[in-house]
FILUM-46953 format. One line per field, with one value per residue (C-alpha): residue number from 1; residue in one letter; y, x, z. Coordinates in Angstrom, 3 decimals. Layout:
% residues N
num: [NUM / ...] .
residuo: [A / ...] .
y: [Y / ...] .
x: [X / ...] .
z: [Z / ...] .
//
This chain:
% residues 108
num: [1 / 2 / 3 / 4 / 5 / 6 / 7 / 8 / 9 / 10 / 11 / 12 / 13 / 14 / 15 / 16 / 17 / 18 / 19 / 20 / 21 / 22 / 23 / 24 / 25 / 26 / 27 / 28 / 29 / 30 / 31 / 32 / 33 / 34 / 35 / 36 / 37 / 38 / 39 / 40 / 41 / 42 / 43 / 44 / 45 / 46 / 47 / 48 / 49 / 50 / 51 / 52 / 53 / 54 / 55 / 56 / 57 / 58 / 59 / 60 / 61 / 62 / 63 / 64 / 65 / 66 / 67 / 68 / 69 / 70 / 71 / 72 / 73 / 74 / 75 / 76 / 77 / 78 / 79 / 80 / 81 / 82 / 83 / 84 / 85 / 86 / 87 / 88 / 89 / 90 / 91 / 92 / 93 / 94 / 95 / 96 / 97 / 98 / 99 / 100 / 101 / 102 / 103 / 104 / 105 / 106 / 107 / 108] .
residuo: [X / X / X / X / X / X / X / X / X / X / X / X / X / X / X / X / X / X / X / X / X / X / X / X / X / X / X / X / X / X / X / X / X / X / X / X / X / X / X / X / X / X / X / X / X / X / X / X / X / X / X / X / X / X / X / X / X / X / X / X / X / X / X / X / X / X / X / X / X / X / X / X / X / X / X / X / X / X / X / X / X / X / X / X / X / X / X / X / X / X / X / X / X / X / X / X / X / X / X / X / X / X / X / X / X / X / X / X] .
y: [-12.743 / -13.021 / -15.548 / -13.489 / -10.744 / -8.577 / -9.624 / -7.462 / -9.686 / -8.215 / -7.194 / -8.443 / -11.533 / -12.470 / -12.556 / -11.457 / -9.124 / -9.086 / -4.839 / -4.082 / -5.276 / -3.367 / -0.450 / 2.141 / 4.390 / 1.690 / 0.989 / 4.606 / 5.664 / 6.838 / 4.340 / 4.340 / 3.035 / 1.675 / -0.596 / -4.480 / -6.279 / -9.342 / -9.855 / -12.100 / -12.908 / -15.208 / -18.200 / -17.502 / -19.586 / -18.698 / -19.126 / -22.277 / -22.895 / -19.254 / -17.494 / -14.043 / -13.740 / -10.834 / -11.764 / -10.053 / -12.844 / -14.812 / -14.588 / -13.811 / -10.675 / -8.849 / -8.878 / -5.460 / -5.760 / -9.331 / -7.767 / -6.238 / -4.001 / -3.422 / -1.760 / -4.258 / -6.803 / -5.655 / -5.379 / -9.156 / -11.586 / -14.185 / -12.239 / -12.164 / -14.221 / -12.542 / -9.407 / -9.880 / -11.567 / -8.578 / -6.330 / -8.345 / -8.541 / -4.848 / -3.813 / -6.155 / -4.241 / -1.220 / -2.086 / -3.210 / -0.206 / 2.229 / -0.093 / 0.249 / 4.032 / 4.144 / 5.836 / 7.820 / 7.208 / 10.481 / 9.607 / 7.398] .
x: [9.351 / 6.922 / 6.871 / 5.320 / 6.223 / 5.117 / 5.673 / 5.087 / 3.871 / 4.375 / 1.096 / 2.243 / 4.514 / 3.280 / 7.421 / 7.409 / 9.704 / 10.033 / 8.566 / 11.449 / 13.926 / 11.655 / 13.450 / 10.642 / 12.435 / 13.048 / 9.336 / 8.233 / 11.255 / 9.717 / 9.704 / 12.165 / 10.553 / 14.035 / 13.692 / 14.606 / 12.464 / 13.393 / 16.676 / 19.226 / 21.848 / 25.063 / 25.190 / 28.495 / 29.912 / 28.881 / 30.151 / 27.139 / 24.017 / 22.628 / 25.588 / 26.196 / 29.134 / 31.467 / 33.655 / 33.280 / 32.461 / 30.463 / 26.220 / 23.778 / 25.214 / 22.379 / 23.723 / 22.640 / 23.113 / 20.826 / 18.060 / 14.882 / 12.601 / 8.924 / 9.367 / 11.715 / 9.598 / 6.584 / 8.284 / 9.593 / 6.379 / 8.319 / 7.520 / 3.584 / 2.189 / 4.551 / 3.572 / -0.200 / 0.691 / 2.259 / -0.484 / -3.321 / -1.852 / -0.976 / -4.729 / -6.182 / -3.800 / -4.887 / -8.530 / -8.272 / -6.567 / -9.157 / -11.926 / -10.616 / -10.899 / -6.650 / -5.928 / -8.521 / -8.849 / -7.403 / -4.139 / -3.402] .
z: [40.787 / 38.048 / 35.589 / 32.397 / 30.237 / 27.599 / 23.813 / 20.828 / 17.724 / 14.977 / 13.188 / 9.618 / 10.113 / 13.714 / 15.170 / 18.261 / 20.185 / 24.546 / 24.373 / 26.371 / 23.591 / 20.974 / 19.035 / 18.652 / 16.990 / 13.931 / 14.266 / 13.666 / 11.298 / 7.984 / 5.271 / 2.160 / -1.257 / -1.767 / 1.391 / 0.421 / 1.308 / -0.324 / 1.545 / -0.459 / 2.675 / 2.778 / 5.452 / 6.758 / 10.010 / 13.438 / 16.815 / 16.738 / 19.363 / 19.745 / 20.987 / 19.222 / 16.590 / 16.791 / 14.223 / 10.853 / 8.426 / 10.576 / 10.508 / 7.969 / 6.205 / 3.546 / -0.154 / -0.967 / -4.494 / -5.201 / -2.390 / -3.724 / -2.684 / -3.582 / -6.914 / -8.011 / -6.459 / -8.641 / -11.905 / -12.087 / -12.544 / -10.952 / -7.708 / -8.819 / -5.726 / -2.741 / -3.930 / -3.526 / -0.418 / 1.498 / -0.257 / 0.860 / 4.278 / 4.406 / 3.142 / 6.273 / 8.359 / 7.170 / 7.964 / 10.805 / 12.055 / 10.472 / 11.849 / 15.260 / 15.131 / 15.124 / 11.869 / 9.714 / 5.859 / 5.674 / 6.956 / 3.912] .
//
């Protein structure tokens, strides 16, 4: 039995993901403008100590309605330094990827 495994780390945030447990499809889905990306979510009691909560009302449900996504992200200067943030670290992503001969400048 081997003791290792392959991980996924997530080129923009560094999480990583066992590559078994990793949902391509959701990885290559194309991307929706409206996306939030600034999730608001409620704290709402779990089962406690990493086991998985089936009952509704229990986890970390998204508040659609209080989540933003880039645009409105971009249009409230309150936002000002996490949007350079995830541009700057999309543009190095970006790079690198061209750089490495994986996407040409014409695929942007």
């Amino acid at each position: 039995m081997s003791n290792r495994q392959e991980q996924v780390a997530c080129i923009f945030c560094g999480r990583c993901v066992i590559r078994d447990r990793l949902d391509l499809d959701k990885v290559s889905t194309v991307w929706d403008i409206g996306y939030k990306v600034l999730q608001v979510r409620e704290m709402l009691a779990g089962p406690g100590r990493g086991h998985k909560g089936k009952n509704k009302g229990s986890g970390f449900p998204v508040i659609p309605e209080e989540s933003l996504s880039i645009v409105e992200l971009a249009q409230d200067s309150s936002y000002d330094d996490l949007v350079e943030a995830l541009k700057s670290r999309l543009l190095l992503i970006v790079k690198a990827y061209i750089e490495a001969g994986i996407i040409d400048k014409s695929e942007i």
